[in-house]
PDB file as gemmi writes it, atoms N, CA and C in Angstrom:
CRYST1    1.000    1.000    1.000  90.00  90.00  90.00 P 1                      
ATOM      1  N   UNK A   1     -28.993  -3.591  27.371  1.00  0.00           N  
ATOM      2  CA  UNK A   1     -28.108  -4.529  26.728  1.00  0.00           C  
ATOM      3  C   UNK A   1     -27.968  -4.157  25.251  1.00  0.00           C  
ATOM      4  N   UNK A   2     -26.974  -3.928  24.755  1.00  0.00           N  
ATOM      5  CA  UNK A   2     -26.411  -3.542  23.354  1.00  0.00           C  
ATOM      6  C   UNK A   2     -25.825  -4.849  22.473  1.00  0.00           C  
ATOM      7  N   UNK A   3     -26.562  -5.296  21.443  1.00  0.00           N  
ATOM      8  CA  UNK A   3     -26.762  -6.148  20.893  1.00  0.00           C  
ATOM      9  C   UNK A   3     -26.133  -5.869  19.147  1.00  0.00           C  
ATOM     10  N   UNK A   4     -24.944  -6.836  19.033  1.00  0.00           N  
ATOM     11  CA  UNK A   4     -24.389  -6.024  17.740  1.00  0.00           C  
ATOM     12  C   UNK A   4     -23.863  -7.080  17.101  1.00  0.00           C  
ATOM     13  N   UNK A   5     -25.083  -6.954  15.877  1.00  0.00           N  
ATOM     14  CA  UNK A   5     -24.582  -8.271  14.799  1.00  0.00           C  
ATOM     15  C   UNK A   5     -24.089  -7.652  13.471  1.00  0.00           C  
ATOM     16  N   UNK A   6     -23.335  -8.519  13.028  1.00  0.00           N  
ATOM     17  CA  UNK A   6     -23.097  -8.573  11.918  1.00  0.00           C  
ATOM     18  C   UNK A   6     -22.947  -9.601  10.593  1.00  0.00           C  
ATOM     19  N   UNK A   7     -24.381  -9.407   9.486  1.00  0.00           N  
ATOM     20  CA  UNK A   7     -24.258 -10.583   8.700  1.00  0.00           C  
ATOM     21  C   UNK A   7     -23.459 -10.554   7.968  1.00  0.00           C  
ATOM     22  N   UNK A   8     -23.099 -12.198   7.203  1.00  0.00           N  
ATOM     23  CA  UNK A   8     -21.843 -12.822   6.788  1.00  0.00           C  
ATOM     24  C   UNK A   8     -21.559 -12.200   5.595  1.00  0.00           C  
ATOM     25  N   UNK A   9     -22.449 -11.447   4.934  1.00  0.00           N  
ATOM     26  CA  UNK A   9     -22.230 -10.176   3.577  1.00  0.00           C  
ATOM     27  C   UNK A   9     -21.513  -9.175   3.998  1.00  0.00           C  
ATOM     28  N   UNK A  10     -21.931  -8.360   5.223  1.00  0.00           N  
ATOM     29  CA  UNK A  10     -21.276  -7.338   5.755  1.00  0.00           C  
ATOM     30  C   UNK A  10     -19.813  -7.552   5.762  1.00  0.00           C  
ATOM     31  N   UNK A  11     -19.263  -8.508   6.721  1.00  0.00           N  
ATOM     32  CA  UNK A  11     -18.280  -9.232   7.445  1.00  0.00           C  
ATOM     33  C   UNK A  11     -17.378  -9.842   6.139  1.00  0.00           C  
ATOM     34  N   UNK A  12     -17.673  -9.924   4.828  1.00  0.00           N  
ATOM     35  CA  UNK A  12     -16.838 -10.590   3.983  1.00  0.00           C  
ATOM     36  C   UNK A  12     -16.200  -9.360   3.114  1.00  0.00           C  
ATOM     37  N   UNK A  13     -17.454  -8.380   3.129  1.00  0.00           N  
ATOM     38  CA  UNK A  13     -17.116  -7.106   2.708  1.00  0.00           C  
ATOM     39  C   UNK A  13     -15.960  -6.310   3.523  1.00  0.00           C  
ATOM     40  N   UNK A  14     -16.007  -6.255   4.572  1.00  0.00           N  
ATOM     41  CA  UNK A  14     -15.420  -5.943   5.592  1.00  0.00           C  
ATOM     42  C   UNK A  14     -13.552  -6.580   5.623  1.00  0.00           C  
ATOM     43  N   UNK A  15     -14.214  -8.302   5.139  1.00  0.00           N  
ATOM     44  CA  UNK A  15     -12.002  -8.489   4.731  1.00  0.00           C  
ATOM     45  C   UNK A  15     -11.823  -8.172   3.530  1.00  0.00           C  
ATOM     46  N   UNK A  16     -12.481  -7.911   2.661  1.00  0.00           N  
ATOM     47  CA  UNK A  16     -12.198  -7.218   1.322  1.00  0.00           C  
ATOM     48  C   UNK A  16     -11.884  -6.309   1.845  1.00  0.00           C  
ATOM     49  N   UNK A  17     -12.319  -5.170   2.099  1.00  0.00           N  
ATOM     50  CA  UNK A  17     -11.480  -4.018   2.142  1.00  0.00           C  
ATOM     51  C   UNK A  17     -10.388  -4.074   2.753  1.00  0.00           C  
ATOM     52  N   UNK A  18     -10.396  -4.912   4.485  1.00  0.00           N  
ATOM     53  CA  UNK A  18      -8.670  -4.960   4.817  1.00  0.00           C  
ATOM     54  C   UNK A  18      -7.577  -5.375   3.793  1.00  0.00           C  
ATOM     55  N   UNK A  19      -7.915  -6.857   3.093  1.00  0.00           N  
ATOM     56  CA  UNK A  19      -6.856  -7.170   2.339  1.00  0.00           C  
ATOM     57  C   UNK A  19      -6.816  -6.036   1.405  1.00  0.00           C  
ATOM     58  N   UNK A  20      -7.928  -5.517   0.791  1.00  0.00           N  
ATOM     59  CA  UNK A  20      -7.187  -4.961  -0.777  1.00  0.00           C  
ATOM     60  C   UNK A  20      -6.518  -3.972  -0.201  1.00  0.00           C  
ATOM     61  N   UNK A  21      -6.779  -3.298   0.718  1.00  0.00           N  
ATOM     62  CA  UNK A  21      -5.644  -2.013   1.586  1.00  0.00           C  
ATOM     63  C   UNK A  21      -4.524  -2.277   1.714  1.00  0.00           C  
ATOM     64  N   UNK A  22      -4.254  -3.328   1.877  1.00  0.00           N  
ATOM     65  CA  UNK A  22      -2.810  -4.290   2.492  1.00  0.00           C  
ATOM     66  C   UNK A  22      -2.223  -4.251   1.476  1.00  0.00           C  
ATOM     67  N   UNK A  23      -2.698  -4.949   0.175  1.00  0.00           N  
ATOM     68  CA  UNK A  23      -2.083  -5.526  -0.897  1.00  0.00           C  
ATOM     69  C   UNK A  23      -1.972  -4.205  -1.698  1.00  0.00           C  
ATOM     70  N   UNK A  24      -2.630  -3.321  -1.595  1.00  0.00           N  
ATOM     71  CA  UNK A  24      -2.466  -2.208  -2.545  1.00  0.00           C  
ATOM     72  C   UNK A  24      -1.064  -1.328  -2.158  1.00  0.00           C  
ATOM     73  N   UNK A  25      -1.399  -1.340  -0.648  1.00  0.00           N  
ATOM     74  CA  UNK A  25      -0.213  -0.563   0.300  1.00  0.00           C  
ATOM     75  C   UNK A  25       1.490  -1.171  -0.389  1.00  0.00           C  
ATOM     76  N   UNK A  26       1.052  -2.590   0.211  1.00  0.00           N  
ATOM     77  CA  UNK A  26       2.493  -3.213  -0.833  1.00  0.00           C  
ATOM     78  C   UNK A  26       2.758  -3.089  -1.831  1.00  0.00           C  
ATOM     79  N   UNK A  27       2.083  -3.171  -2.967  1.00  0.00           N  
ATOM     80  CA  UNK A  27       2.429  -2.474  -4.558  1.00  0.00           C  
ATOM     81  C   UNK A  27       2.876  -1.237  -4.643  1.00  0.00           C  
ATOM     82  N   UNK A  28       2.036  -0.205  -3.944  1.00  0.00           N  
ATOM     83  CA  UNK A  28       2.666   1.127  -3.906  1.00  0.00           C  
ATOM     84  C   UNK A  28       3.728   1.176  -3.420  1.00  0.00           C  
ATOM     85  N   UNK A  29       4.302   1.053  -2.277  1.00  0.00           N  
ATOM     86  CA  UNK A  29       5.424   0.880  -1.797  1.00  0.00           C  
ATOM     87  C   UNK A  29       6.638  -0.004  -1.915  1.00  0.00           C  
ATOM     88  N   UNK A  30       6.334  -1.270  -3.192  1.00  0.00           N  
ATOM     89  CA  UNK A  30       7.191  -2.437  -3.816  1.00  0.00           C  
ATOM     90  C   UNK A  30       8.795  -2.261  -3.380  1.00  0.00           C  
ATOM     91  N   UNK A  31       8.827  -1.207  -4.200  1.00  0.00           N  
ATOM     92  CA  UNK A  31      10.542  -0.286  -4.143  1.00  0.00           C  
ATOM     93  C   UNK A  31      11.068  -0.592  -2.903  1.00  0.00           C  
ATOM     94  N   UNK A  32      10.628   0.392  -2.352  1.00  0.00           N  
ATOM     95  CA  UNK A  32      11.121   0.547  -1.000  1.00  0.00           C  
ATOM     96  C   UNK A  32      11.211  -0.467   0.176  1.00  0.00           C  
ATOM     97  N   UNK A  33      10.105  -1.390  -0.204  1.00  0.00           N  
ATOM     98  CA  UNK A  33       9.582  -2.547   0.966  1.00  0.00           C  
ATOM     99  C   UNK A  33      10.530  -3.817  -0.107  1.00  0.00           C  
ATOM    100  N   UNK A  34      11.291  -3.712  -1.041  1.00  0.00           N  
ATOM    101  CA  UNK A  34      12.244  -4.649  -1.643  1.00  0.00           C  
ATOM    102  C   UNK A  34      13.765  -4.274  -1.373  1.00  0.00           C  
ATOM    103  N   UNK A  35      14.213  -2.291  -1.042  1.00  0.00           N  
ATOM    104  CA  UNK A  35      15.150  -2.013  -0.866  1.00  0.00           C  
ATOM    105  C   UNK A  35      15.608  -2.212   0.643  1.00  0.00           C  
ATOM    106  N   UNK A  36      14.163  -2.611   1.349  1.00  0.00           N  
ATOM    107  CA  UNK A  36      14.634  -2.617   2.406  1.00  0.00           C  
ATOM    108  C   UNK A  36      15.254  -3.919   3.460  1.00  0.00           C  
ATOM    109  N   UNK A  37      14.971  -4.885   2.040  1.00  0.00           N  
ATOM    110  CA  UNK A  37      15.504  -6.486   2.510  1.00  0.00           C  
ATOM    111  C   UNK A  37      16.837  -6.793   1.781  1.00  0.00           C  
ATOM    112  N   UNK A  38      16.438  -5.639   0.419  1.00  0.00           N  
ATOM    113  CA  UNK A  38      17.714  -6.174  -0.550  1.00  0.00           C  
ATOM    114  C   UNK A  38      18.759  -5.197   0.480  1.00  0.00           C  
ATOM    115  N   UNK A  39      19.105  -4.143   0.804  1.00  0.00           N  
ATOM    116  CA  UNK A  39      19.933  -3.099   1.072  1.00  0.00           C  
ATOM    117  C   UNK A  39      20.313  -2.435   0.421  1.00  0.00           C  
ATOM    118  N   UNK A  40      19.796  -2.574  -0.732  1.00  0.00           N  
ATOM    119  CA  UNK A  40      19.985  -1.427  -2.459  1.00  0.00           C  
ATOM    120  C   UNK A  40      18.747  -0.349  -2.185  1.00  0.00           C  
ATOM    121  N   UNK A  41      19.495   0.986  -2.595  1.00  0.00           N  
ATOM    122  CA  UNK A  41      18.539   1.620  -2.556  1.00  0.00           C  
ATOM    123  C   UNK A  41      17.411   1.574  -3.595  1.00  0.00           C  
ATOM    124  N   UNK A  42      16.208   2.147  -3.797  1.00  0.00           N  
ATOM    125  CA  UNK A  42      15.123   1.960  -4.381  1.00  0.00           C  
ATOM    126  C   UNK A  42      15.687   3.125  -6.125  1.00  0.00           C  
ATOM    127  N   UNK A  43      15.073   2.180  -6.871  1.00  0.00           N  
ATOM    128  CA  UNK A  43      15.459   2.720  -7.768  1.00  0.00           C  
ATOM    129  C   UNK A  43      15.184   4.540  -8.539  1.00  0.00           C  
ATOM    130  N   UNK A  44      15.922   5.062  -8.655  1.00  0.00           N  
ATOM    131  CA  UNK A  44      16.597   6.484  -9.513  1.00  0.00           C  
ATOM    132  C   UNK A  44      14.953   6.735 -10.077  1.00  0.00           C  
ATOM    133  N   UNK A  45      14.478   6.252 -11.178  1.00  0.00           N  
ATOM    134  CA  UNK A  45      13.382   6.094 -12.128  1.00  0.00           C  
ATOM    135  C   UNK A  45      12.615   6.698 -11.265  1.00  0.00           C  
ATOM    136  N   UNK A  46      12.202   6.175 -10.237  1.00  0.00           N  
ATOM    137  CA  UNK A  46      11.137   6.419  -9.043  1.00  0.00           C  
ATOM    138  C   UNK A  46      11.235   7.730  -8.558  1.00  0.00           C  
ATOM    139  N   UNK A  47      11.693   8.478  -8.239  1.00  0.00           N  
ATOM    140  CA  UNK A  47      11.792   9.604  -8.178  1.00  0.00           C  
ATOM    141  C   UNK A  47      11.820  10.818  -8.973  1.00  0.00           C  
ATOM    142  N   UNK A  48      10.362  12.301  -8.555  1.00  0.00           N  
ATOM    143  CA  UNK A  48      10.611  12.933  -9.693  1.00  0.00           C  
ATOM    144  C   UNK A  48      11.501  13.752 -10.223  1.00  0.00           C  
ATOM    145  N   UNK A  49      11.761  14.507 -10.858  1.00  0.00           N  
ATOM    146  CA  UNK A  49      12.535  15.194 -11.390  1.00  0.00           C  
ATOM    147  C   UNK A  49      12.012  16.779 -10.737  1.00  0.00           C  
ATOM    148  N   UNK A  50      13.055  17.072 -10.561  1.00  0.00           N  
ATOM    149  CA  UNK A  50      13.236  19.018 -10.113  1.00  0.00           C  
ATOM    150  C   UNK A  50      12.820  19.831 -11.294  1.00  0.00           C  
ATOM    151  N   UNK A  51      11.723  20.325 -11.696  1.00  0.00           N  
ATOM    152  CA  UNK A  51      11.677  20.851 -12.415  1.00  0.00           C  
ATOM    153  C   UNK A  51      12.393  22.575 -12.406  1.00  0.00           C  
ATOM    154  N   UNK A  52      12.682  22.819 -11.846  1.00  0.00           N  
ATOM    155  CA  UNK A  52      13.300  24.350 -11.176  1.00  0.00           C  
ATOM    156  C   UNK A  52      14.885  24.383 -12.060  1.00  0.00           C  
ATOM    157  N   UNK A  53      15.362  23.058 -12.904  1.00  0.00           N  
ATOM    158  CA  UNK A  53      16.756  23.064 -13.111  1.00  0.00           C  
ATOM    159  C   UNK A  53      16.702  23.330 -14.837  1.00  0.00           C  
ATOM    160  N   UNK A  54      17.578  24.334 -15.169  1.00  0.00           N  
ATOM    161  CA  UNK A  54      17.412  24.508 -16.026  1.00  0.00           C  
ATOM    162  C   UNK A  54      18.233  23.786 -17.189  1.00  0.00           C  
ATOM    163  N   UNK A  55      17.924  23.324 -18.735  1.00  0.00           N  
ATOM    164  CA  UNK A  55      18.048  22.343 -19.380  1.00  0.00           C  
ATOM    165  C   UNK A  55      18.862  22.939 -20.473  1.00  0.00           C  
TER     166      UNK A  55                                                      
END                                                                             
């Protein structure tokens, strides 16, 4: 019989990391996860620049 606990320190630690993954995921992705309700594309700024073009 395989017996598998987990105390309430572990287990709180454990939704910390899901949420802050979640919430971090959404910040990084703001732009895009806003262009994709607004139907505007994500803003110009956000993207880098080609450095290969000459000035």
């Amino acid at each position: 019989m395989i017996l598998a606990y987990i105390d309430p320190g572990s287990g709180s630690i454990l939704i910390q990391v899901v949420l802050a993954s979640c919430i971090g995921g959404i910040a990084v992705f703001w732009s895009k996860i806003k262009a994709l309700f607004t139907g505007k594309k994500p803003d110009a700024a956000q993207k880098p620049e080609d450095s290969s073009k000459p000035e």
